[in-house]
BAKOL-702971 format. One record per residue (C-alpha): x, y, z; residue number from 1; chain. Coordinates in steps of 0.02 Angstrom, whole numbers, plus 50000, padded with zeros to 5 digits. Each point is the difference from the previous one (the first is absolute). Example, Ala and Ser with C-alpha at 12.3 -4.5 7.8 and 13.67 -1.06 7.14 Angstrom:
50615, 49775, 50390, 1, A $
50069, 50172, 49967, 2, A $
***
This chain:
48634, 47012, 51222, 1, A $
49912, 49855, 50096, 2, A $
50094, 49970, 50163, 3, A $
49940, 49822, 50031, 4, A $
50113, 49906, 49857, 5, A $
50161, 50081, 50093, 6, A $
49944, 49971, 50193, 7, A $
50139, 49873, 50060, 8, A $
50090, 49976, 49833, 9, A $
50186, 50086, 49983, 10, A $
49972, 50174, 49934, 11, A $
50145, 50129, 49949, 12, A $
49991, 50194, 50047, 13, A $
49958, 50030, 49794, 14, A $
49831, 49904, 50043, 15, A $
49980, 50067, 50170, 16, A $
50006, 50185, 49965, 17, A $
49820, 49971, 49896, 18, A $
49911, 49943, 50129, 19, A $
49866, 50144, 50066, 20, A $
49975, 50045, 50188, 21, A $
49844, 49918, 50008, 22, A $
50097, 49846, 49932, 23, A $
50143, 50002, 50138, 24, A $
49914, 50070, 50152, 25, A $
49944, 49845, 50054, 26, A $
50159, 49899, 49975, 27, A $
50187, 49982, 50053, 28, A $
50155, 49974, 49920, 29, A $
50108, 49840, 50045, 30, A $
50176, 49943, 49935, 31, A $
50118, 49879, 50055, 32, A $
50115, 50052, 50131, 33, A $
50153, 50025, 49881, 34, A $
49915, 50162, 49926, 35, A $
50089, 50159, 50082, 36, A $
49944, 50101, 49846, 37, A $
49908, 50020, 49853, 38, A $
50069, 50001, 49819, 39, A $
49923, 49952, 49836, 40, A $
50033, 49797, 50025, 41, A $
49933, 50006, 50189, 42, A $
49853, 49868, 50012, 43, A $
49865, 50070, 50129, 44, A $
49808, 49911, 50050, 45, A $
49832, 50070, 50048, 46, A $
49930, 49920, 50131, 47, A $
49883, 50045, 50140, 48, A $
50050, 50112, 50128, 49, A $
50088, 49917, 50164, 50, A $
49887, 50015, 50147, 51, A $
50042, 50025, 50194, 52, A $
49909, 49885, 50114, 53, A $
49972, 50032, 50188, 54, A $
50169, 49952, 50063, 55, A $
50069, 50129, 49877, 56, A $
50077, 49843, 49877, 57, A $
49990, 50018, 49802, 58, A $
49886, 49889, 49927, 59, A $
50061, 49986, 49829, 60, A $
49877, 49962, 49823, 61, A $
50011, 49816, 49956, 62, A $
50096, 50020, 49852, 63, A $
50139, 50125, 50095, 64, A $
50004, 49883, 50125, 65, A $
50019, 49831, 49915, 66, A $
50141, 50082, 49863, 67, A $
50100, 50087, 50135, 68, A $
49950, 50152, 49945, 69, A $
50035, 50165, 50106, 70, A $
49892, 50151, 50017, 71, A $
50066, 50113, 49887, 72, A $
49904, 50160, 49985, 73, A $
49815, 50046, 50032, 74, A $
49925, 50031, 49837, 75, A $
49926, 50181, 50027, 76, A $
50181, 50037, 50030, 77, A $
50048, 49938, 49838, 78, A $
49869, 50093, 49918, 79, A $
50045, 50157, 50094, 80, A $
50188, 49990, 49927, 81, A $
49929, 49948, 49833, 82, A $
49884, 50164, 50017, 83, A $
50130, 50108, 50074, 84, A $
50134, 49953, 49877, 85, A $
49870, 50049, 49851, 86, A $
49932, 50149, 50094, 87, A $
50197, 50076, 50046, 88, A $
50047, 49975, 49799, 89, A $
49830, 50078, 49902, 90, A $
49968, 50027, 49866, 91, A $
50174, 49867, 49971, 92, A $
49948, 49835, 50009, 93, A $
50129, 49903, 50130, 94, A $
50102, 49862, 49931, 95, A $
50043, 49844, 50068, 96, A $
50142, 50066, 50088, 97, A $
49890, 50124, 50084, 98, A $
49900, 49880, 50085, 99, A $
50152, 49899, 50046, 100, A $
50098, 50159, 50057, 101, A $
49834, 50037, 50126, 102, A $
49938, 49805, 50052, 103, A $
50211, 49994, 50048, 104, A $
49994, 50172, 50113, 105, A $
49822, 49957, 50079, 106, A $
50084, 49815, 50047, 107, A $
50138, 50098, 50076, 108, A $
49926, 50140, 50097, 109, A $
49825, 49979, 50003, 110, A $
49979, 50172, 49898, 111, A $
49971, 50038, 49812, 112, A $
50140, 50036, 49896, 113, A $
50000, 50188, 49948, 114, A $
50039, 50038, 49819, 115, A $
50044, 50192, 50057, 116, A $
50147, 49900, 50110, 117, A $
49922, 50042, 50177, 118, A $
50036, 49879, 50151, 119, A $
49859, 49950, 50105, 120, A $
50056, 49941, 50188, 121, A $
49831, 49905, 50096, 122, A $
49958, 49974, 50188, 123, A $
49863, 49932, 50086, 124, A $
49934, 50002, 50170, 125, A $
49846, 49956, 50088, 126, A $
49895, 50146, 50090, 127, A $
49816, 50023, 50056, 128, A $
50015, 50191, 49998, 129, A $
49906, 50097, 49873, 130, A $
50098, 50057, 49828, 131, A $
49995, 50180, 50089, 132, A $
50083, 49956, 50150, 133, A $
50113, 49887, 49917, 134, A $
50038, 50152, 49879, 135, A $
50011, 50113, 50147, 136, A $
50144, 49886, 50084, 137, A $
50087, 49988, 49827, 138, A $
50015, 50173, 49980, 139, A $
50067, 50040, 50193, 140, A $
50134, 49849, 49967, 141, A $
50040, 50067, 49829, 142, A $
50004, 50181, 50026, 143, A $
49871, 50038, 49843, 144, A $
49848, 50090, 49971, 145, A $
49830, 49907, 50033, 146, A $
49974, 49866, 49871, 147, A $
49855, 50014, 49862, 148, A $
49858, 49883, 50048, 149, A $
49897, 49909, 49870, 150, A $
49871, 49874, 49973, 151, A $
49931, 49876, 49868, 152, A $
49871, 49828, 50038, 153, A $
50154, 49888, 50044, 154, A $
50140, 50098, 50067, 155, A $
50061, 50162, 50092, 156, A $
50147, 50083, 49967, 157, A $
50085, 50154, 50066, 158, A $
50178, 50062, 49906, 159, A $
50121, 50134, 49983, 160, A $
50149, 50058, 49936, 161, A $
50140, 50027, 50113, 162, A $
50146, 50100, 49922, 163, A $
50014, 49901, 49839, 164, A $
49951, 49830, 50072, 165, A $
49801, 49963, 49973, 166, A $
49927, 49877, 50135, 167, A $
49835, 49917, 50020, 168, A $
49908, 49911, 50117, 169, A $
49837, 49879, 49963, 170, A $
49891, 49877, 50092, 171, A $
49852, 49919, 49923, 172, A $
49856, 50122, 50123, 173, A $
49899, 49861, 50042, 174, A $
50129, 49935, 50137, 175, A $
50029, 50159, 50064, 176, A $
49934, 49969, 50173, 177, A $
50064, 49837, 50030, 178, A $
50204, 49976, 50011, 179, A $
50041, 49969, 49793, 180, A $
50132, 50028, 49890, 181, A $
50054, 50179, 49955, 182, A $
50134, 50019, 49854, 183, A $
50110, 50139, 49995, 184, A $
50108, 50032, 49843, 185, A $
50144, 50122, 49931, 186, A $
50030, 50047, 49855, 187, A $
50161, 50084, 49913, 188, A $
50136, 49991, 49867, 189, A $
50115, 49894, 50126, 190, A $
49995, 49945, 50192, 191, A $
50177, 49969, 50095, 192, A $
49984, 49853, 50116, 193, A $
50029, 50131, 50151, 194, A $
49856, 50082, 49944, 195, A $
49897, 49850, 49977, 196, A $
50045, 49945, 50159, 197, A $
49954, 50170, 50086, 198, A $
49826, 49994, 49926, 199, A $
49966, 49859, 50095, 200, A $
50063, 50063, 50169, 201, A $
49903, 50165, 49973, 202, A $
49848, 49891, 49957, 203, A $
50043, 49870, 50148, 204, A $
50014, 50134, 50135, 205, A $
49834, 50105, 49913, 206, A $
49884, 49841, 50030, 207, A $
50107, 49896, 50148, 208, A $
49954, 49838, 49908, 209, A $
50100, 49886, 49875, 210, A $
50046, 50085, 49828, 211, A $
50014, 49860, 49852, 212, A $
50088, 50029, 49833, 213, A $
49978, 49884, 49864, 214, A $
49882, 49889, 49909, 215, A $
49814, 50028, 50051, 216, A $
49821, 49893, 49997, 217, A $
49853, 50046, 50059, 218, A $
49953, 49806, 50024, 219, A $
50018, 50012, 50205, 220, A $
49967, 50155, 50074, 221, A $
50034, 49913, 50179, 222, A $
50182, 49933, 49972, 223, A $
50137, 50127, 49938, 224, A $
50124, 49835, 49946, 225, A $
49876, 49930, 49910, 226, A $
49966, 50171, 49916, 227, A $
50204, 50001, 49931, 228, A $
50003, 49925, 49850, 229, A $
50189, 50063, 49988, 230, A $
50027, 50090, 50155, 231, A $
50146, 50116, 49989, 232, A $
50035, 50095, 50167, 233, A $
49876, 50010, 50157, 234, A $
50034, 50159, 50136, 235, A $
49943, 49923, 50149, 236, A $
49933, 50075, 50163, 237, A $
50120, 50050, 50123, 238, A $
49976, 50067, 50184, 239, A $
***
């Protein structure tokens, strides 16, 4: 499919779930400000992606900017809950209401939607420390075993399963000795709010800095509120 006949023309998730990762990576999603979620009559644009200049302000495309347009999603996210909606359901192929079912949950809490019905709970903090010494800290606060370290060209990740709840933490390794985001996530059949809330305590009080739940963007590693695209809860730093 040739991307260049749909860039800044109203396109519907049908249309937008064809488009290849090459074709998206480069791109971001804008609606109108009205859109909360995504069904099969919601109207979305490809646009360039929104920039941050030196004062840390958006600079909106031209065509965002002059329709009113808000940033919607990044468009290697989209691909990666287009891909991870296909790759969940194999050898089924997912239906519309699929890829509504998982753009909804990602708007919503910033995870993919699992088909097996597992709940995904996120934080984020910023550290400088190495992923062993952050895993090392993690495990004293959390009582586990040492987590399982791993690498690949991008990111590294160390995870474990603690009882029956699986958790993973990831950083893309070429920040790791300057102070960058490190993403911590949970994973089980269902989280109580008390237990959710104790995560982030544990994690607050294992890394004595601000612990942020919610919506995440790499697009300013320097500024943590510019970071929350829907920020849900932040444990702050207490003496």
């Amino acid at each position: 499919m040739s991307l260049d006949k749909y860039l800044r023309t109203p396109i519907k998730l049908e249309q937008l779930i064809q488009f290849t990762q090459d074709e998206l990576y480069n791109y971001s999603l804008y609606a109108t400000s009205d859109v909360d979620c995504i069904d099969t009559n919601t109207v979305v644009y490809l646009d360039d992606t929104t920039e941050i200049d030196n004062d840390e302000n958006e600079i909106k495309p031209q065509f965002a900017k002059a329709t009113g347009l808000r940033h919607y999603f990044n468009g290697y996210i989209a691909y990666s809950i287009i891909w991870n909606t296909g790759h969940q359901l194999k050898p089924e192929i997912p239906s519309i209401d699929d890829y509504m079912k998982a753009f909804n949950h990602y708007i919503k809490n910033d995870c993919f939607f699992d088909f097996s019905g597992k709940q995904r709970i996120k934080y984020w903090f910023y550290s400088s420390e190495s992923i062993d010494k952050i895993s090392e800290k993690f495990s004293h606060a959390f009582q586990s075993e040492i987590l399982d370290i791993d690498y690949e060209n991008v990111y590294e990740w160390a995870q474990q399963t603690i009882g029956d709840i699986y958790v993973n933490i990831s950083r893309n390794h070429t920040d790791a000795r300057i102070r960058s985001p490190v993403l911590v996530y949970f994973e089980h059949c269902e989280f109580e709010n008390e237990l959710i809330k104790s995560f982030g305590i544990k994690l607050q009080r294992a890394f004595r800095t601000h612990i942020y739940r919610g919506r995440y963007t790499y697009q300013n590693r320097y500024n943590p509120q510019k970071n929350a695209l829907r920020l849900l809860q932040v444990f702050e730093v207490y003496n």
